[in-house]
GUNU-959544 format. One record per residue (C-alpha): residue number from 1; residue in three letters; z, x, y. Coordinates in nm, 3 decimals. Last residue first. Layout:
BEGIN
  pos  code        w        u        v
  NUM   ala        Z        X        Y
...
***
This chain:
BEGIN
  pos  code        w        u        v
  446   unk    1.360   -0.341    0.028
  445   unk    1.444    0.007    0.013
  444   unk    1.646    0.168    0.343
  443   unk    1.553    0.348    0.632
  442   unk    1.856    0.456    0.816
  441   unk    1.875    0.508    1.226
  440   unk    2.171    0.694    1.364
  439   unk    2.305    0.577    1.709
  438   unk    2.513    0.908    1.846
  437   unk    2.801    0.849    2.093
  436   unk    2.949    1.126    1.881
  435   unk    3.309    0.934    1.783
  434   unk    3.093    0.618    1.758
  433   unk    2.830    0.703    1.614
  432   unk    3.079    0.892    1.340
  431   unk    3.291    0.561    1.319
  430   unk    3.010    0.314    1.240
  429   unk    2.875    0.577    0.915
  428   unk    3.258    0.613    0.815
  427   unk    3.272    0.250    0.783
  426   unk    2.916    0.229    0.598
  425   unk    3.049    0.536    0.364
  424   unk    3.378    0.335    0.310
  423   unk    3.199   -0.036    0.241
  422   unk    2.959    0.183   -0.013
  421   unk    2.628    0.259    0.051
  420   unk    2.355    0.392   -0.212
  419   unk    2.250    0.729   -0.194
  418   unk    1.833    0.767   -0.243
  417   unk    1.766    1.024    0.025
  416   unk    2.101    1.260    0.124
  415   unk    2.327    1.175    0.345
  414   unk    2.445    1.372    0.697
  413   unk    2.106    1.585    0.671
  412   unk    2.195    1.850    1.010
  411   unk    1.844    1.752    1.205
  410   unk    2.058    1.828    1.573
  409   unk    2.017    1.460    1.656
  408   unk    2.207    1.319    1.307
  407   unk    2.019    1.270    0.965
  406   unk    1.919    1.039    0.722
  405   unk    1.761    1.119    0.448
  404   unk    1.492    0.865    0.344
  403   unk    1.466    0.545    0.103
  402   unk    1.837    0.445    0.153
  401   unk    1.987    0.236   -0.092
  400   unk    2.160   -0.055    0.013
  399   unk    2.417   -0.183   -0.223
  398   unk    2.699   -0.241    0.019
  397   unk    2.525   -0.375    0.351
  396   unk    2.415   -0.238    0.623
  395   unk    2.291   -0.417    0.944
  394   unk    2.624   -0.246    1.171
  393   unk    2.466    0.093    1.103
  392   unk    2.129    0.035    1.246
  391   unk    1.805   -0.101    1.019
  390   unk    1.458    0.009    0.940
  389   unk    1.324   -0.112    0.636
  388   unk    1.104   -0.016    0.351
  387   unk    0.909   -0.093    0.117
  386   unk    0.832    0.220   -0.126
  385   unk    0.521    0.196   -0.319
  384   unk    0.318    0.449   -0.110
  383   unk    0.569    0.677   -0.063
  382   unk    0.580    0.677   -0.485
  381   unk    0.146    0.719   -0.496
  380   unk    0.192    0.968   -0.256
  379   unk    0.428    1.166   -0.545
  378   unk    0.189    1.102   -0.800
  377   unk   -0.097    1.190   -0.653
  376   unk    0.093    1.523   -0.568
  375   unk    0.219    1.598   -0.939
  374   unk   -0.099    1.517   -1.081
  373   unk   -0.288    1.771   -0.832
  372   unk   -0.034    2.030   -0.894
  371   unk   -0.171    2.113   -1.246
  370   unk   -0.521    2.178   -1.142
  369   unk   -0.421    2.412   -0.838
  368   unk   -0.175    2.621   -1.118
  367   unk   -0.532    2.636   -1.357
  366   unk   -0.698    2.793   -0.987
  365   unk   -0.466    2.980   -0.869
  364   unk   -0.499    3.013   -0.506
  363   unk   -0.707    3.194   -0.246
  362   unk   -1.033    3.235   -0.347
  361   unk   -1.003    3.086   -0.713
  360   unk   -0.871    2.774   -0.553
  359   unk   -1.018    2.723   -0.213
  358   unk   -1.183    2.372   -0.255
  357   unk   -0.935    2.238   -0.451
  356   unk   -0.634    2.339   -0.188
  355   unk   -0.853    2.196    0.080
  354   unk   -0.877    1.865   -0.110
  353   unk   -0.514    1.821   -0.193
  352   unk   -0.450    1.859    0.182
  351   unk   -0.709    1.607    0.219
  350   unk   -0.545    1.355    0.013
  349   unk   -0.201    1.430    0.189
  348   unk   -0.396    1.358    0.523
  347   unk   -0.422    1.633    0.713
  346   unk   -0.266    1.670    1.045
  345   unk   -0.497    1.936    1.238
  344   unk   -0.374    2.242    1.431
  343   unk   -0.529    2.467    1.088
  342   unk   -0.218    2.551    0.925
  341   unk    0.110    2.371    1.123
  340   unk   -0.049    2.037    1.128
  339   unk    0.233    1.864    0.907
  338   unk   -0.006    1.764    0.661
  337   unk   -0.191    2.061    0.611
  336   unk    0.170    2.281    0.605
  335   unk    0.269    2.032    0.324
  334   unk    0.001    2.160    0.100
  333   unk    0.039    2.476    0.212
  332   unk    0.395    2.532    0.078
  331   unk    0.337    2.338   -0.243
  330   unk    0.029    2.620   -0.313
  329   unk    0.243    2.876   -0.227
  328   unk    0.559    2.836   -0.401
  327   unk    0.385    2.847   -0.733
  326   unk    0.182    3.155   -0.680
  325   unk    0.482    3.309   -0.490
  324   unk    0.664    3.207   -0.893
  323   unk    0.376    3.370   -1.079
  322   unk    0.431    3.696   -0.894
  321   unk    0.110    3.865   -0.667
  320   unk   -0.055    4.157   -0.855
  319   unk   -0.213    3.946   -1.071
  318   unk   -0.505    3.808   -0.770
  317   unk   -0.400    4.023   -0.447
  316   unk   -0.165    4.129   -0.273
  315   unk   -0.181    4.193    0.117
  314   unk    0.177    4.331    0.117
  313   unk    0.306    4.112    0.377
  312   unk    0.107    3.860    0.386
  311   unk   -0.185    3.740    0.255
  310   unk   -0.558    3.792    0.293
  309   unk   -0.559    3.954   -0.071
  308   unk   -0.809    3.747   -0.196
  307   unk   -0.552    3.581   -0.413
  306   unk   -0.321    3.451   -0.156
  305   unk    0.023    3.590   -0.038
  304   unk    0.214    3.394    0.218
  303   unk    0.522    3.361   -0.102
  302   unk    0.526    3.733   -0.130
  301   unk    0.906    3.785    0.038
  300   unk    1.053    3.398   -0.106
  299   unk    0.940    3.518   -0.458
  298   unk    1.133    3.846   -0.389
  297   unk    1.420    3.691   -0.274
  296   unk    1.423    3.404   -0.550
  295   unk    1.481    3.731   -0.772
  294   unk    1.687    3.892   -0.602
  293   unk    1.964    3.640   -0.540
  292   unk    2.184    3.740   -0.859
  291   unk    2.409    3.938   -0.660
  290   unk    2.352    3.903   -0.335
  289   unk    2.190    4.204   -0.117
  288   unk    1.852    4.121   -0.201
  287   unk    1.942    3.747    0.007
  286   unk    1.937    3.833    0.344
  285   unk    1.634    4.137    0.328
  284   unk    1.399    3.860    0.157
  283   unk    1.436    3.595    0.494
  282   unk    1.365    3.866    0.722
  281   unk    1.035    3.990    0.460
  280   unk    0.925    3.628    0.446
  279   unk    0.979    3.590    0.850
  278   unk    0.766    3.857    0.923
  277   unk    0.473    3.603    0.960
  276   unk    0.595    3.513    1.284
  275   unk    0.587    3.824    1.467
  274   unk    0.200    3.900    1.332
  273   unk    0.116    3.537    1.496
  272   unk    0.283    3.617    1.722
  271   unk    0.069    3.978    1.848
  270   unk   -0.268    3.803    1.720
  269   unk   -0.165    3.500    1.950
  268   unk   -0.104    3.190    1.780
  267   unk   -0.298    2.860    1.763
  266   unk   -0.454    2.910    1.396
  265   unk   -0.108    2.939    1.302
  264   unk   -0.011    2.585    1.439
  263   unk    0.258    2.654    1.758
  262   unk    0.601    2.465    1.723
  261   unk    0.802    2.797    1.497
  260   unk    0.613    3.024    1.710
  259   unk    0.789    2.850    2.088
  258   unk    1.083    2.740    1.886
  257   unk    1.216    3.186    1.897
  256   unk    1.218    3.296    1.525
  255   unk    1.566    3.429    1.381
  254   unk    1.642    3.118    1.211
  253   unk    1.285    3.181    1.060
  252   unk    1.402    3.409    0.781
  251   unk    1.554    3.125    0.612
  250   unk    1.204    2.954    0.570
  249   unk    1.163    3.022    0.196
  248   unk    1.538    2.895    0.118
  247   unk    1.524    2.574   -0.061
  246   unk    1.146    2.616   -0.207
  245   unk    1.313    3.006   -0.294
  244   unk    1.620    2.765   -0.503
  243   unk    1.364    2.592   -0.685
  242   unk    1.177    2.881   -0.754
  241   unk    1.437    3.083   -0.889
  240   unk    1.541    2.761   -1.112
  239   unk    1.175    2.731   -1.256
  238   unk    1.192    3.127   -1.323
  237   unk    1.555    3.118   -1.557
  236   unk    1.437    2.794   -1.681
  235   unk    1.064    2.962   -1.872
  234   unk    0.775    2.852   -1.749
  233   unk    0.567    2.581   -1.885
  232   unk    0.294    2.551   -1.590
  231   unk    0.459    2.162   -1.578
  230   unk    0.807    2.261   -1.527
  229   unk    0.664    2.545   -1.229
  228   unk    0.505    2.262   -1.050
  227   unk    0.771    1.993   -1.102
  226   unk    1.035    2.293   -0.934
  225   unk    0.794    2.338   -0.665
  224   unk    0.758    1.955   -0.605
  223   unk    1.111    1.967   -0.627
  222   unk    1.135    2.210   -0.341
  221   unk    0.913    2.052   -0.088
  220   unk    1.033    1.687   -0.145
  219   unk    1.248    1.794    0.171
  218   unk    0.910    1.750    0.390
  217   unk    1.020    1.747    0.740
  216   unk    1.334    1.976    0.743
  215   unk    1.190    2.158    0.452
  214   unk    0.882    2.244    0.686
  213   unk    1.092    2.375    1.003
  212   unk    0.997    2.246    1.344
  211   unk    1.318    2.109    1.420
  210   unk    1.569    2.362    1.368
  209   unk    1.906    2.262    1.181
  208   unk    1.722    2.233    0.839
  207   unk    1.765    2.603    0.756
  206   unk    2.142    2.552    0.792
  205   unk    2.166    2.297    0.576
  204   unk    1.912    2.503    0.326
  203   unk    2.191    2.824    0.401
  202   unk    2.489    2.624    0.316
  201   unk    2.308    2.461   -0.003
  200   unk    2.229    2.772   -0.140
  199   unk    2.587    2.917   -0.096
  198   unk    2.685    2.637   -0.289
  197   unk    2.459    2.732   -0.605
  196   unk    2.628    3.037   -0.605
  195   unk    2.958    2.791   -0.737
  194   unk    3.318    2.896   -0.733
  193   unk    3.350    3.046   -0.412
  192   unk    3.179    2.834   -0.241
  191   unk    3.367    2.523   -0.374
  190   unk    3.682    2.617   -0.205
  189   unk    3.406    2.641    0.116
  188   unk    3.248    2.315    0.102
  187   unk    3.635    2.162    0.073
  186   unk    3.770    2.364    0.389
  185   unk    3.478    2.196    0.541
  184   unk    3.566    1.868    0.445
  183   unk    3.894    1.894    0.533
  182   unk    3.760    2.034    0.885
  181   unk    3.574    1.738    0.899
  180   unk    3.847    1.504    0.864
  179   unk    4.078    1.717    1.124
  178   unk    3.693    1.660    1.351
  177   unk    3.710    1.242    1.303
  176   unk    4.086    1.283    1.444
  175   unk    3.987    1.444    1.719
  174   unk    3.732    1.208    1.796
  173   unk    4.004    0.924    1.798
  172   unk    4.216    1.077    2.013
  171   unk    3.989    1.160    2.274
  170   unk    4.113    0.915    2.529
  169   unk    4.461    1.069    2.533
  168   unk    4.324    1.393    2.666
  167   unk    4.235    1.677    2.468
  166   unk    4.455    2.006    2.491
  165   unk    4.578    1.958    2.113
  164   unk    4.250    1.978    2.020
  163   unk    4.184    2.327    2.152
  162   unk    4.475    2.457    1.904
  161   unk    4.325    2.295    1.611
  160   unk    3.994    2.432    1.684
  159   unk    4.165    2.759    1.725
  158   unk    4.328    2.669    1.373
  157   unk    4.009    2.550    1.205
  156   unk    3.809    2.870    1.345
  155   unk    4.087    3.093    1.207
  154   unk    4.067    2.918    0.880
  153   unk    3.698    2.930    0.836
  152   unk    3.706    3.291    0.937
  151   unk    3.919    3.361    0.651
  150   unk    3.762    3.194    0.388
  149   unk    3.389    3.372    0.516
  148   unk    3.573    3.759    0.422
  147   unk    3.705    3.592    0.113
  146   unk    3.360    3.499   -0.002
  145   unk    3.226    3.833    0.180
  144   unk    3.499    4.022   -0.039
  143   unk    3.365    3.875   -0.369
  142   unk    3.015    3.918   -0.312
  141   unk    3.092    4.282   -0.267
  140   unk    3.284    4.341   -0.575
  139   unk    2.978    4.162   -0.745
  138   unk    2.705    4.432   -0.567
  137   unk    2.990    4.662   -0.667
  136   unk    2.975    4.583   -1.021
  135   unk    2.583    4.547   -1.022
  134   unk    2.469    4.894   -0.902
  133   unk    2.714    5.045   -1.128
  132   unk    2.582    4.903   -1.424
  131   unk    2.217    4.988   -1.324
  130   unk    2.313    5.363   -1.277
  129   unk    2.472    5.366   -1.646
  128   unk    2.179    5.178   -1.776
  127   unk    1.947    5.408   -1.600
  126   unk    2.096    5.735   -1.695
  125   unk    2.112    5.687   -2.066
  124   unk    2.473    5.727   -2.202
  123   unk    2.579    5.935   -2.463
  122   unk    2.841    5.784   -2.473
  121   unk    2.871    5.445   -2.516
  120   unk    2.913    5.266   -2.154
  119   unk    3.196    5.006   -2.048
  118   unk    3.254    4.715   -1.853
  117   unk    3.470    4.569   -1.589
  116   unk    3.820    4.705   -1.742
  115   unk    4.162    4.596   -1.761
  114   unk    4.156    4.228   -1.844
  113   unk    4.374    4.302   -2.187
  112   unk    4.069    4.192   -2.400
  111   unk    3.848    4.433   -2.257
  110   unk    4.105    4.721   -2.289
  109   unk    4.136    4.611   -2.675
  108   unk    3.806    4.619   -2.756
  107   unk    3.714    4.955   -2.629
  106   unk    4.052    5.100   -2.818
  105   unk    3.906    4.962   -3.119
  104   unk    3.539    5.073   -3.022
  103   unk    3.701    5.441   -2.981
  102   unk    3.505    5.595   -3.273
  101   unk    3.142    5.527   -3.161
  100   unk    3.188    5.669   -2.813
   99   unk    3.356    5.536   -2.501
   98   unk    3.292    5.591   -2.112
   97   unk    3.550    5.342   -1.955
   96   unk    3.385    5.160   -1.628
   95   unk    3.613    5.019   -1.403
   94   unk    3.586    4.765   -1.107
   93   unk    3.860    4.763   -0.830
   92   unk    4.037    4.446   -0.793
   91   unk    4.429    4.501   -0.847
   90   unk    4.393    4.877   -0.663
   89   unk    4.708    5.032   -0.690
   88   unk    4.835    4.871   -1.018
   87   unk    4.475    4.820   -1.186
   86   unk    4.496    5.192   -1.138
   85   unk    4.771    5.148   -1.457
   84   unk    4.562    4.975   -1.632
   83   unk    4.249    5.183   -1.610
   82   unk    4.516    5.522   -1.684
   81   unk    4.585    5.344   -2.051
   80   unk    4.212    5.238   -2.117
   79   unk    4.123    5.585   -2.058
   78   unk    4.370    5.739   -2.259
   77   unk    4.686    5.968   -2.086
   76   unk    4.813    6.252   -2.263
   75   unk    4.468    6.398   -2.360
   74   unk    4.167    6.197   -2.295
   73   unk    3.963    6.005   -2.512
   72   unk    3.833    5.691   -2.310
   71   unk    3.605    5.834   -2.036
   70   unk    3.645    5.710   -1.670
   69   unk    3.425    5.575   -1.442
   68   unk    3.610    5.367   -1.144
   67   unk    3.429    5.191   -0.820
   66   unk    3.503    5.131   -0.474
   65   unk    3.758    5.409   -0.411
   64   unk    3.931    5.470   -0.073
   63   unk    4.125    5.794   -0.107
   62   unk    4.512    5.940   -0.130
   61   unk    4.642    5.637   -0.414
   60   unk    4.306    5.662   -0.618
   59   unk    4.292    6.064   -0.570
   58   unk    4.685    6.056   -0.768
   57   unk    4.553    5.839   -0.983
   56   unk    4.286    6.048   -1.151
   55   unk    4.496    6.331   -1.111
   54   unk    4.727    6.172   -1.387
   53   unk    4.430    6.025   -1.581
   52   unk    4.296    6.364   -1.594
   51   unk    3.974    6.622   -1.506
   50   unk    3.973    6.396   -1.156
   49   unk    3.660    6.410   -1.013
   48   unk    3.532    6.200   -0.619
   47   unk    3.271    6.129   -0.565
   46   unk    3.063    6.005   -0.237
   45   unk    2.753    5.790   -0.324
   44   unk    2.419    5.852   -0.153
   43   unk    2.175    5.742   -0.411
   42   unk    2.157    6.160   -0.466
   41   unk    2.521    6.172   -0.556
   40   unk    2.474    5.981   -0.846
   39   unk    2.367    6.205   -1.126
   38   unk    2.496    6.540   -1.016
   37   unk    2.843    6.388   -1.015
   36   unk    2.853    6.233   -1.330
   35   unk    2.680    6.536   -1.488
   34   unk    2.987    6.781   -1.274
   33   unk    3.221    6.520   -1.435
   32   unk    3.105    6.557   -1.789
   31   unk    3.058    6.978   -1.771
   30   unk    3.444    6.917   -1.670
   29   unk    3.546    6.786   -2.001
   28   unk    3.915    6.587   -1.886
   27   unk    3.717    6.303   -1.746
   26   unk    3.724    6.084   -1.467
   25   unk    3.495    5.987   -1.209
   24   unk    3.595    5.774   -0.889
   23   unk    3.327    5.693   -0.702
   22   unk    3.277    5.593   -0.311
   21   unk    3.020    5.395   -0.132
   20   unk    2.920    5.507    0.222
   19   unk    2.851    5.195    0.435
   18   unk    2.488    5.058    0.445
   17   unk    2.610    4.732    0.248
   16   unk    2.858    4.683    0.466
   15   unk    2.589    4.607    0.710
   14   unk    2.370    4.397    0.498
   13   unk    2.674    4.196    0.363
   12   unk    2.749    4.084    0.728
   11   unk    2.377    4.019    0.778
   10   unk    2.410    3.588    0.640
    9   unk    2.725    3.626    0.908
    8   unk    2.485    3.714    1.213
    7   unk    2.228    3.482    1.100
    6   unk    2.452    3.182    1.097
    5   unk    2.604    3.333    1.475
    4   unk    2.243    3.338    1.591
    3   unk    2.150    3.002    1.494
    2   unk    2.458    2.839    1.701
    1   unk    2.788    2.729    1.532
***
């Protein structure tokens, strides 16, 4: 799949995300609805009021609905009792039930029955009730891009399936090395939809599928992040957010043409140079429509920002820029020396480690700076100590471990740094060169 098509899906979500959202309220006190109403139509939501649980479904069965409020105590038909029974129609929708201080029994038991997403005390502030809403459909839309990204997977497998079957004799072996693929495939997906933590692998794989890009190169990146953030004592929640924005900081630059990606910054144009640097904000737009993703999104946005306020985009400056683009920052640039891509010059790691010294207080943080230095001496000192050796496929042995990823001609990481072989991985190893016609090389510890 080309880098177009990967950024085409990751905007799927954006563009059903700009689709008109529609509310169900229901209440039998009409001065209740017309609040409901008055409250959310100016995000842009289209409501629909039912003043009873019969009417209620009645506009559920006629109407599209993405999302349910509907007060408990109602005459002849309770809110938990009309929830389950719109369950009936519409087996996914989310609900909200609208309850006061009496009806906590009833509460209870519509929670425990499965029949309701969540529910509000009444009164209700406006911002909890808003922010609840926000969240169940940003879920109910997770849920239908996982299914949406099932689907494709399985009409892609079966055309492939269908092409296959036109191969010549010769092929026979290759297509057998893609039906194993496609199991594992099929497999990466099933565990997709269990695991968010999944989706961030997709996206890093799919990050590290251009050449020039700095996770590619340097995939220490991220867990020097993570170390960084461990060692400034923040709390898990913010050391896994930065983790996972080390993984995905460059996702914006799928979109970038090689030409800016190849070209140190001090090389580029005024007019590229301003092109490039909008990858933060393309990367940021992906994930803030992902439940649980904005976070890491806004670290990955403000991660170019520097304390003198010569950063991009926003041009922060000193507390206004986040902890965790503090974080990210300093381990970004500290590879970018090294890999040429700041200044046109390959640093050394020890003169990387100088620049960032010399400029903290300017542009970085100075007591982060401090910490980092440990956890970068350290980490030479390892790739220092490492002996290695170069060998093909048919000079492995079981019990080799290899000392660096290895990875086939289009940079897609085939197994990751420190696995040790097996007599099946070092058969499957000789049988994907030779299905590809691709020699692989593998560095492994002495």
């Amino acid at each position: 799949m080309s880098n177009n098509s990967n950024i085409q899906i990751l905007k799927n979500e954006s563009d059903e995300n700009k689709k008109k959202v529609s509310l169900l309220c229901v209440d039998d006190e009409r001065n209740i609805l017309v609040s409901l109403k008055r409250l959310f139509r100016k995000d842009g939501y289209e409501i629909f009021l039912a003043e009873s649980g019969a009417e209620g479904l009645q506009v559920l069965r006629e109407k599209k609905i993405d999302l349910i409020i509907s007060d408990m105590r109602m005459p002849h038909m309770d809110g938990a009792e009309f929830l389950s029974l719109a369950k009936e129609i519409r087996k996914n929708i989310p609900s909200i039930l609208l309850t006061g201080f009496s009806d906590q029994d009833s509460t209870i038991r519509a929670i425990n029955e499965g029949k309701i997403s969540g529910y509000i005390s009444k009164p209700w502030e406006d911002g909890e009730i808003k922010l609840k809403v926000s969240s169940l459909l940003k879920i109910s839309r997770l849920e239908r891009e996982k299914e949406r990204l099932l689907l494709l997977t399985h009409k892609q497998n079966k055309q492939l399936r269908n092409w296959n079957k036109t191969l010549e004799q010769k092929v026979t072996d290759r297509v057998n090395e893609l039906k194993q693929a496609e199991g594992m495939l099929d497999k990466a997906y099933e565990e997709l939809s269990n695991s968010y933590e999944e989706v961030i692998k997709l996206l890093s794989h799919a990050i590290c599928t251009k050449e020039h890009m700095l996770t590619r190169n340097y995939p220490e990146l991220p867990k020097m992040a993570k170390s960084l953030a461990e060692k400034a004592e923040l709390n898990e929640y913010l050391i896994k957010q930065i983790y996972y924005a080390g993984l995905l900081f460059e996702l914006g630059k799928l979109s970038m043409p090689e030409s800016l990606l190849e070209t140190p910054l001090g090389s580029l144009s005024v007019d590229d140079l301003e092109k490039l640097m909008t990858y933060p904000e393309i990367g940021a737009s992906v994930l803030n429509d992902i439940a649980n993703f904005s976070d890491t999104a806004r670290i990955i946005e403000h991660h170019y920002e520097y304390l003198d306020g010569s950063g991009a985009p926003g041009a922060l400056a000193m507390e206004e820029i986040p902890i965790g683009c503090k974080v990210l920052g300093i381990v970004k640039d500290y590879f970018l020396l090294q890999a040429g891509n700041y200044d046109g010059v390959k640093h050394t790691p020890k003169q990387a480690r100088e620049f960032l010294n010399k400029n903290k207080i300017k542009l970085y943080d100075e007591e982060l700076v401090n910490l980092f230095m440990d956890i970068a001496r350290n980490n030479e000192d390892e790739i220092e100590a490492v002996v290695e050796k170069k060998l093909t496929s048919r000079q492995l042995r079981p019990g080799m471990i290899l000392s660096r990823g290895c990875s086939n001609g289009n940079g897609l990481l085939l197994i990751n740094k420190g696995k040790a072989f097996t007599e099946e991985i070092i058969t499957r190893v000789i049988a994907f060169e030779k299905v590809y016609d691709v020699p692989l090389e593998f560095y492994v510890k002495n």
